[in-house]
MDAnalysis code that builds the backbone (N, CA, C; Angstrom):
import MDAnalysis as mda
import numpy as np

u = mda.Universe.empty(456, n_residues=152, atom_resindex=np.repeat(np.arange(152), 3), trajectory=True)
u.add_TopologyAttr("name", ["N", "CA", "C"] * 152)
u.add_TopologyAttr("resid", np.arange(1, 153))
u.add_TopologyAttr("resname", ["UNK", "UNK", "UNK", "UNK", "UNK", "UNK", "UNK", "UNK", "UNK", "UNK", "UNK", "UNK", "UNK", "UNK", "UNK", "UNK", "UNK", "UNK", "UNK", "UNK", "UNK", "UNK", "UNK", "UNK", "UNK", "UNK", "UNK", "UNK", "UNK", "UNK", "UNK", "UNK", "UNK", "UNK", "UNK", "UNK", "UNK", "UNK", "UNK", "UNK", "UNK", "UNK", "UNK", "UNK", "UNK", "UNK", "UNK", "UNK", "UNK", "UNK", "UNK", "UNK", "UNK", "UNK", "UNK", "UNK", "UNK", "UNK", "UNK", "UNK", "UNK", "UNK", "UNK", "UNK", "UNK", "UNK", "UNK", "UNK", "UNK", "UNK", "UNK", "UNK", "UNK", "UNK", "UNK", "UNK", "UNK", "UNK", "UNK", "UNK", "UNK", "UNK", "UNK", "UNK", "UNK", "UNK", "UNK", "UNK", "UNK", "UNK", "UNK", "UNK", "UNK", "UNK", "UNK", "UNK", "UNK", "UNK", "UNK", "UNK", "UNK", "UNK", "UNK", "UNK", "UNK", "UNK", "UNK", "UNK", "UNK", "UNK", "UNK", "UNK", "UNK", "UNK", "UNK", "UNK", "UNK", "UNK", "UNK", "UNK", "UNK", "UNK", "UNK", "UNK", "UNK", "UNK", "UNK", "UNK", "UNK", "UNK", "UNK", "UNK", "UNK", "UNK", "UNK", "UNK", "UNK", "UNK", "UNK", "UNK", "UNK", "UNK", "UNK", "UNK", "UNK", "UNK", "UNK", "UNK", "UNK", "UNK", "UNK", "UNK"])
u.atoms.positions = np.array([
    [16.684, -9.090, -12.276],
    [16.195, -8.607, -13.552],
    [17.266, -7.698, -14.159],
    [17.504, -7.941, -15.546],
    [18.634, -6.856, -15.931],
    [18.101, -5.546, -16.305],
    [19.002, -4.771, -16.623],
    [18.337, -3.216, -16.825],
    [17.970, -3.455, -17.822],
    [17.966, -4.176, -19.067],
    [16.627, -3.481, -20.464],
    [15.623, -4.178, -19.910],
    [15.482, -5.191, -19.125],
    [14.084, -5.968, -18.314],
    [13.513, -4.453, -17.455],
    [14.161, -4.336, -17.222],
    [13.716, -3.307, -16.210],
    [13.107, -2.062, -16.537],
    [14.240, -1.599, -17.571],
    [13.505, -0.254, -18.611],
    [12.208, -0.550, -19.213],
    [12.112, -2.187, -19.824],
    [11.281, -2.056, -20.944],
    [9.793, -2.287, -19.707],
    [10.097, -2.966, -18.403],
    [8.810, -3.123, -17.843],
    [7.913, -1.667, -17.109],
    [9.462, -0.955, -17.001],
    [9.250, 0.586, -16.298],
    [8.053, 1.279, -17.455],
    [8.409, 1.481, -18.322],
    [7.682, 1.803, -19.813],
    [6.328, 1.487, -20.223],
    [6.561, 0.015, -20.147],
    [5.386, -0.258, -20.651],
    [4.322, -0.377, -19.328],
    [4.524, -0.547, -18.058],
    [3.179, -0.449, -17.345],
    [2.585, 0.774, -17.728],
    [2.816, 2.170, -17.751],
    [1.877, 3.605, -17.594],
    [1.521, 3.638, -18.983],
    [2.656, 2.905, -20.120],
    [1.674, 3.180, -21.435],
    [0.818, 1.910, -21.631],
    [0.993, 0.670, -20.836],
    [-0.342, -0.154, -21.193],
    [-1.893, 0.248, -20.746],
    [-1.144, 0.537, -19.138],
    [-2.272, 1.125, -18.427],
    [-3.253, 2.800, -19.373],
    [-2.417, 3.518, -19.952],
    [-2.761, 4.521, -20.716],
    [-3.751, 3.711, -21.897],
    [-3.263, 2.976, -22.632],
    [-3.789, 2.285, -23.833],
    [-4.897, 1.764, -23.250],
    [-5.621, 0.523, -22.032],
    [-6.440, -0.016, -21.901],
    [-7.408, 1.041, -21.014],
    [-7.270, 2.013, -20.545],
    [-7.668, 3.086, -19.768],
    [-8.579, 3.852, -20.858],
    [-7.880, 3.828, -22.458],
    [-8.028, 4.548, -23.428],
    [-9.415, 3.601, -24.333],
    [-9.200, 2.055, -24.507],
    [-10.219, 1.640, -25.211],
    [-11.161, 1.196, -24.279],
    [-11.105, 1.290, -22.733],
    [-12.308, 1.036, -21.853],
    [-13.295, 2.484, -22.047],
    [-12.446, 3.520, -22.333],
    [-13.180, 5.015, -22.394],
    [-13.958, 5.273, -23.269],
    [-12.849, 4.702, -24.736],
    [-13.532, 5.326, -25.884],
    [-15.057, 5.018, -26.740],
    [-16.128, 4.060, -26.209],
    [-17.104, 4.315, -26.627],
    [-18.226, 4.984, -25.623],
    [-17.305, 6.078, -24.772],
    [-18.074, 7.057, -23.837],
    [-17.312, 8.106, -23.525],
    [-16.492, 8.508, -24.879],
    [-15.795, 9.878, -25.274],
    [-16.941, 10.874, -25.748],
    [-17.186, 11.677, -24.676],
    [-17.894, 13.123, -24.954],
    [-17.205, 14.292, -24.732],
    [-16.175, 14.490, -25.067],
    [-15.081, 15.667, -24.696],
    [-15.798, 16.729, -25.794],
    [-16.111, 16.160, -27.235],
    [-16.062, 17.403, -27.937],
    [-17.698, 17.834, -28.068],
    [-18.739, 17.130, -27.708],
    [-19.836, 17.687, -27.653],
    [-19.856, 18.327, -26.204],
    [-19.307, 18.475, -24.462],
    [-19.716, 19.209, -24.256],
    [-18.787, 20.921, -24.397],
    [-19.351, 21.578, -23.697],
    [-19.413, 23.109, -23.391],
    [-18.164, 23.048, -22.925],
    [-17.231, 23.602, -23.528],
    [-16.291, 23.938, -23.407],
    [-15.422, 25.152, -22.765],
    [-14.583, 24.865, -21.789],
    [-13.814, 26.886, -21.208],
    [-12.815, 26.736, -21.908],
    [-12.738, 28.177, -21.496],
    [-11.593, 28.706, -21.875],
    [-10.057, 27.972, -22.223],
    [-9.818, 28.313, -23.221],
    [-7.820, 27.367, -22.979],
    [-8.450, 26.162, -23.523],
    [-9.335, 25.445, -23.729],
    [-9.241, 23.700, -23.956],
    [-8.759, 23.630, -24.649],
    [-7.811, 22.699, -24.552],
    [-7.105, 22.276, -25.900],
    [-8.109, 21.248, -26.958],
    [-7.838, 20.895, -28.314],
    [-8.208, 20.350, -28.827],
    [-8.179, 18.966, -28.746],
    [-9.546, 18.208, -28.653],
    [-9.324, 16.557, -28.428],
    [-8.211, 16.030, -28.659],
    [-7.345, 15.933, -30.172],
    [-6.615, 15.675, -30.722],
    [-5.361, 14.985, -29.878],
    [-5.078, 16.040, -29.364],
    [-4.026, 16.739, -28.160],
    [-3.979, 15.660, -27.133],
    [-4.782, 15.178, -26.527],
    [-4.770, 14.605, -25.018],
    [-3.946, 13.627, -25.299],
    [-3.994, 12.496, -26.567],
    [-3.260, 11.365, -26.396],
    [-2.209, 11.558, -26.576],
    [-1.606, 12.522, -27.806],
    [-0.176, 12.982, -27.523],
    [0.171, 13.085, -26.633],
    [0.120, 13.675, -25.746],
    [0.181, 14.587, -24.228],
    [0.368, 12.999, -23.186],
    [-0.629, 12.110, -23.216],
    [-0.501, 11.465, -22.328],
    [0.611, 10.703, -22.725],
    [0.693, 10.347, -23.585],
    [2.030, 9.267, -24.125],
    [2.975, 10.054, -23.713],
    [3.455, 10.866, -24.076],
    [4.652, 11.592, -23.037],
    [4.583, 11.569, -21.886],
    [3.626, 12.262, -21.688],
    [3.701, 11.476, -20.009],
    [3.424, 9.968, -19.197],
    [2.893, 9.099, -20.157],
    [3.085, 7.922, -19.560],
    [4.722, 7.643, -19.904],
    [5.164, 8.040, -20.561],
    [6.813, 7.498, -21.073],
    [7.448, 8.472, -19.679],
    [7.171, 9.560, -19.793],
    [7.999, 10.380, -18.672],
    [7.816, 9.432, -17.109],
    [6.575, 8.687, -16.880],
    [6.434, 7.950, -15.900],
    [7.079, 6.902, -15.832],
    [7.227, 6.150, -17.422],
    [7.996, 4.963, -17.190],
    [9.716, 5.007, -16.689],
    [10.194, 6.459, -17.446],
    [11.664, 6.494, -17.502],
    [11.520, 6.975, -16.392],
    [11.146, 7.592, -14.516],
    [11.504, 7.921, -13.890],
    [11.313, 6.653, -12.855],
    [10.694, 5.568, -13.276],
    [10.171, 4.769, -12.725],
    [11.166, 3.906, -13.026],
    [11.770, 3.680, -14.588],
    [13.595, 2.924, -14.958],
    [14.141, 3.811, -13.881],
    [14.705, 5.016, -14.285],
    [15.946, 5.352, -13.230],
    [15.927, 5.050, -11.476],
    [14.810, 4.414, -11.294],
    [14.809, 4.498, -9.698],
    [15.181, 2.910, -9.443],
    [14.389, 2.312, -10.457],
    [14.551, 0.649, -10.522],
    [15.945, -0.150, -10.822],
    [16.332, 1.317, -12.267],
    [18.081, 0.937, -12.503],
    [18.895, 0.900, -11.170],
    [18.801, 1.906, -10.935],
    [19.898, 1.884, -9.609],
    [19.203, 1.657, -8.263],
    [18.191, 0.829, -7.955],
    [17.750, -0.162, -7.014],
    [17.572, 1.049, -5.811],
    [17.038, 2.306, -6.256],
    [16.413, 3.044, -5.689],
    [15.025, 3.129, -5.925],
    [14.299, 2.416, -6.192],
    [12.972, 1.756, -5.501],
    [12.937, 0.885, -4.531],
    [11.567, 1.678, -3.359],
    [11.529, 1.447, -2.216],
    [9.898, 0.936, -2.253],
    [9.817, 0.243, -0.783],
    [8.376, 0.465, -1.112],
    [7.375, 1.205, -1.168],
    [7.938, 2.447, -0.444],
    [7.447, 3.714, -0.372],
    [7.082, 4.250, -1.850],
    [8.383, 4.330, -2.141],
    [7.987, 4.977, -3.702],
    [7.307, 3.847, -4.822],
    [7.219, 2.724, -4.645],
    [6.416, 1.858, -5.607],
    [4.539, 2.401, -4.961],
    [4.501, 2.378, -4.158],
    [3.259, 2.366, -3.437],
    [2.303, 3.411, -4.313],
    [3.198, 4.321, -4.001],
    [3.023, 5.863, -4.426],
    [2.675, 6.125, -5.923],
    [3.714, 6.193, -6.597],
    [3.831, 5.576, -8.054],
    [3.092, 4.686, -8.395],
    [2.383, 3.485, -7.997],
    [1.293, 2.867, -8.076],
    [0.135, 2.925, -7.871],
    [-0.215, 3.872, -7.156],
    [-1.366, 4.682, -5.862],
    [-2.088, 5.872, -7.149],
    [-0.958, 6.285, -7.084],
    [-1.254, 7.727, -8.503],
    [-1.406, 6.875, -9.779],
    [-1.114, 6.077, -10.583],
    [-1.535, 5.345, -11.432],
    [-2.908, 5.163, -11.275],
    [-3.163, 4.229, -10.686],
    [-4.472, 4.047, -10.366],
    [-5.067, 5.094, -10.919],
    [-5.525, 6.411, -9.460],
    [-5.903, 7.247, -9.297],
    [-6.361, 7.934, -10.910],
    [-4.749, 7.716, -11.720],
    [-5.163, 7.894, -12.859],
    [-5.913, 7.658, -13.704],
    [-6.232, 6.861, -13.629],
    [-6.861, 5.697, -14.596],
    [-8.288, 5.778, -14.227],
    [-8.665, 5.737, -12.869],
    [-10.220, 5.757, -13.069],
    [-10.916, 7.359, -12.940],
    [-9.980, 8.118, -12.796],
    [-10.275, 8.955, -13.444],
    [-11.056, 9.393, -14.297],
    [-10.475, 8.917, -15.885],
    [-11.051, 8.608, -16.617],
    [-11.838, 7.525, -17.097],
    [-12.280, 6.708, -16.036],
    [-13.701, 5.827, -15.992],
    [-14.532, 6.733, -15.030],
    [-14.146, 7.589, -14.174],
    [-15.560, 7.978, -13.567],
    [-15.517, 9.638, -14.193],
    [-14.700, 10.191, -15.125],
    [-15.222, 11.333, -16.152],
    [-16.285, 10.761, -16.874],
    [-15.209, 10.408, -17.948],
    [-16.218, 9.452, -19.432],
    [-16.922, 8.764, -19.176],
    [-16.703, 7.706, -18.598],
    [-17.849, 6.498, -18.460],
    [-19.097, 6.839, -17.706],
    [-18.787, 7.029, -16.577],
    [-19.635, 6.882, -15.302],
    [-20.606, 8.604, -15.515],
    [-19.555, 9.702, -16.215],
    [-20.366, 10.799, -16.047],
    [-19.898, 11.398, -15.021],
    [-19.338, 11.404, -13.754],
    [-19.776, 11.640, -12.399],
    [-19.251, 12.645, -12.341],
    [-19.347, 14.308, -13.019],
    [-17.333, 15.061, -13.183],
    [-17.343, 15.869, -12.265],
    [-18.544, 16.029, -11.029],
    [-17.836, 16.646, -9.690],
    [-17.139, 15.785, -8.673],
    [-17.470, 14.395, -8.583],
    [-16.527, 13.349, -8.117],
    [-15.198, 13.459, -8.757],
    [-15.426, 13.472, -10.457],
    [-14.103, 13.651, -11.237],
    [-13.338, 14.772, -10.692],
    [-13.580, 15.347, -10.154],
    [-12.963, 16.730, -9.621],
    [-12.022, 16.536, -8.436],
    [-13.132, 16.133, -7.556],
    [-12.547, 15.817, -6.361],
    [-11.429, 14.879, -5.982],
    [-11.689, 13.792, -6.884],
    [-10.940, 12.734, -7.595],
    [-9.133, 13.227, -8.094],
    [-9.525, 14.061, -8.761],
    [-8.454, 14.785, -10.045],
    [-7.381, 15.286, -8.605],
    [-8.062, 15.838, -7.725],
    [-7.519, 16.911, -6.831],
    [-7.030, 15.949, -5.741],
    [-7.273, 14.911, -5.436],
    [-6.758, 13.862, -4.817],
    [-5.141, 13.182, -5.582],
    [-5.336, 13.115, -7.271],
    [-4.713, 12.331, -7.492],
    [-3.223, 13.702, -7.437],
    [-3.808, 14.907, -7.841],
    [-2.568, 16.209, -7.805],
    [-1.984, 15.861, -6.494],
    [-2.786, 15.765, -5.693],
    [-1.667, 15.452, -4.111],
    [-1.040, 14.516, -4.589],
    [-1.185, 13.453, -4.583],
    [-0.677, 12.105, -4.827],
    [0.575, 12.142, -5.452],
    [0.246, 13.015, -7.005],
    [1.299, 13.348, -7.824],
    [2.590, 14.143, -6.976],
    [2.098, 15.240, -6.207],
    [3.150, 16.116, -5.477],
    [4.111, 14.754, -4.884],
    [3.175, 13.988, -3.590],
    [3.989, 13.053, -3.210],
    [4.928, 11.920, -3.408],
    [4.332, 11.901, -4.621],
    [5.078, 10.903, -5.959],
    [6.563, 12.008, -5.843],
    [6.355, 12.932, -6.475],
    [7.556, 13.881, -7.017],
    [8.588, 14.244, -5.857],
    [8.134, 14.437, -4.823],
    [8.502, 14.441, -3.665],
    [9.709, 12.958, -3.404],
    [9.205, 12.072, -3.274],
    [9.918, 10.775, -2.822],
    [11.187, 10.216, -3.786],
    [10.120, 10.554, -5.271],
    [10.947, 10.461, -6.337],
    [12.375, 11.000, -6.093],
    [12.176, 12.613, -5.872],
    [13.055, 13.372, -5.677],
    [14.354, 12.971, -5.260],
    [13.960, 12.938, -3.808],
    [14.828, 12.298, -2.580],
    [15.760, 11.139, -2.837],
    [15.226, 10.514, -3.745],
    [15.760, 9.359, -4.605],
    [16.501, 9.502, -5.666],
    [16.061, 10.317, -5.879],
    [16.946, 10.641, -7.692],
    [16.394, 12.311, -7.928],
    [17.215, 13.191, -8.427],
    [16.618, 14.245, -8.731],
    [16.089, 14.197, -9.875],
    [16.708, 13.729, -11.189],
    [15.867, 13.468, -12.926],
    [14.607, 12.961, -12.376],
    [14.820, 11.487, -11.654],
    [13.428, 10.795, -11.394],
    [12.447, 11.612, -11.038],
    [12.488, 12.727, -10.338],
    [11.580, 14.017, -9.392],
    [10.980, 14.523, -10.602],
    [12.140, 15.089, -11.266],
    [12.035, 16.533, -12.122],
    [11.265, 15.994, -13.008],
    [11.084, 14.573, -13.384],
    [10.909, 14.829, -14.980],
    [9.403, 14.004, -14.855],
    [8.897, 14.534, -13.431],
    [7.682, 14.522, -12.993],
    [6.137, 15.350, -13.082],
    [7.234, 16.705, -13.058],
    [6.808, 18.148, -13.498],
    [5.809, 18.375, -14.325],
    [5.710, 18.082, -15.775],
    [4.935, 18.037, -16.644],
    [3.554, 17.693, -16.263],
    [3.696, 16.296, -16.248],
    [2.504, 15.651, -15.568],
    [1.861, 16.598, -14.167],
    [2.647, 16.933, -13.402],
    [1.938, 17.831, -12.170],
    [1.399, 18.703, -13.158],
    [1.800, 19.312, -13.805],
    [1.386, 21.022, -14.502],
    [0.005, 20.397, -15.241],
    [0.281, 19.435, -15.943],
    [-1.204, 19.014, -16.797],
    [-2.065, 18.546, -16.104],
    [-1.903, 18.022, -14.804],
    [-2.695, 17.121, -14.130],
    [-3.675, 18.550, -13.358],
    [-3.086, 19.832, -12.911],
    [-3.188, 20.654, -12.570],
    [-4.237, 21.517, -13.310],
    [-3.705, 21.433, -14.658],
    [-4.638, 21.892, -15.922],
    [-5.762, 20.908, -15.942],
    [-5.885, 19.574, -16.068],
    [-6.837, 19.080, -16.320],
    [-7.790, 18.755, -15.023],
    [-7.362, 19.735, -13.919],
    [-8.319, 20.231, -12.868],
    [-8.965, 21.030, -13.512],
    [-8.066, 22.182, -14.115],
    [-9.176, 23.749, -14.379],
    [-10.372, 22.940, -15.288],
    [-10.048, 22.185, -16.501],
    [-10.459, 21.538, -17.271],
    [-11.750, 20.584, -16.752],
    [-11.119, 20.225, -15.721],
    [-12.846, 19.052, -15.281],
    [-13.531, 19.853, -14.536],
    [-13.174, 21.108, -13.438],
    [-14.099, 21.556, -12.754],
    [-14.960, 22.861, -13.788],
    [-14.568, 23.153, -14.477],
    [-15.116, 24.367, -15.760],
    [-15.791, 23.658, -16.596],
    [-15.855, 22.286, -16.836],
    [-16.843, 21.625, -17.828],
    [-17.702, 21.173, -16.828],
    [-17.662, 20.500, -15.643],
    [-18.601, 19.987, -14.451],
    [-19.574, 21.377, -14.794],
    [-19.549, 22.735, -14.389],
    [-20.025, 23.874, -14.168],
    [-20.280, 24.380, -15.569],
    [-20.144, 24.110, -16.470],
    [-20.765, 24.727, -17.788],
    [-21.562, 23.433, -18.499],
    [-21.480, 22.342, -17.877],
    [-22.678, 21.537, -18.634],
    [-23.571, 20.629, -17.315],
    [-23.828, 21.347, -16.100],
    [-24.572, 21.292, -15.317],
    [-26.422, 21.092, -15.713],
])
């Protein structure tokens, strides 16, 4: 496969997966009717936010693929946390379930560490430019376990 095959497939899996993740959700988007903590950001916000970070996923996911530093280790992983991602937000929104969502969320933050971790070892950009996503994924712990507990 040549490298723009490679870039453009790196890319587009986390933002397709983002996009169909997004219209399986959206006729069981209740973010802004419930009870809200502290810090939430505004609905608005999330899809911005994720598109950067699905792009930040795709380009660390090119640089490992460009230079044939993907392993199966790190596809696994990187694939493992995708997931993780994704139903996520089928068992928030859809399903309701947001102390599973919790537990869930806090599963996929490991996941993410180990992602960043392997990444690392492999490429340092590929690691680093992982970061974001840990920090929000982190936030959108405080975020699911403070709405689980204020609309109990």
């Amino acid at each position: 496969m040549n490298k723009v095959s490679i870039w453009i497939r790196s890319i587009l899996i986390p933002l397709l997966t983002g996009i169909l993740i997004s219209i399986i959700i959206s006729p069981y988007m209740d973010y802004g009717t419930l009870i809200q903590p502290a810090f939430a950001p505004p609905g608005f916000l999330f899809p911005i936010v994720w598109t950067i970070l699905y792009i930040l996923m795709g380009v660390s996911d090119g640089v490992l693929r460009s230079n044939e530093l993907d392993v199966k280790q790190t596809n696994l992983i990187y694939y493992l946390q995708l997931f993780f991602n994704a139903m996520w937000s089928i068992i928030f929104f859809v399903l309701k379930w947001r102390l599973l969502a919790f537990v869930w969320i806090i599963i996929l933050l490991i996941l993410i560490v180990i992602m960043i971790i392997k990444f690392y070892e492999k490429n340092r950009v590929a690691g680093l430019l992982q970061i974001p996503y840990l920090v929000w994924v982190a936030f959108a712990s405080y975020l699911n376990l403070t709405i689980y507990l204020l609309n109990r």
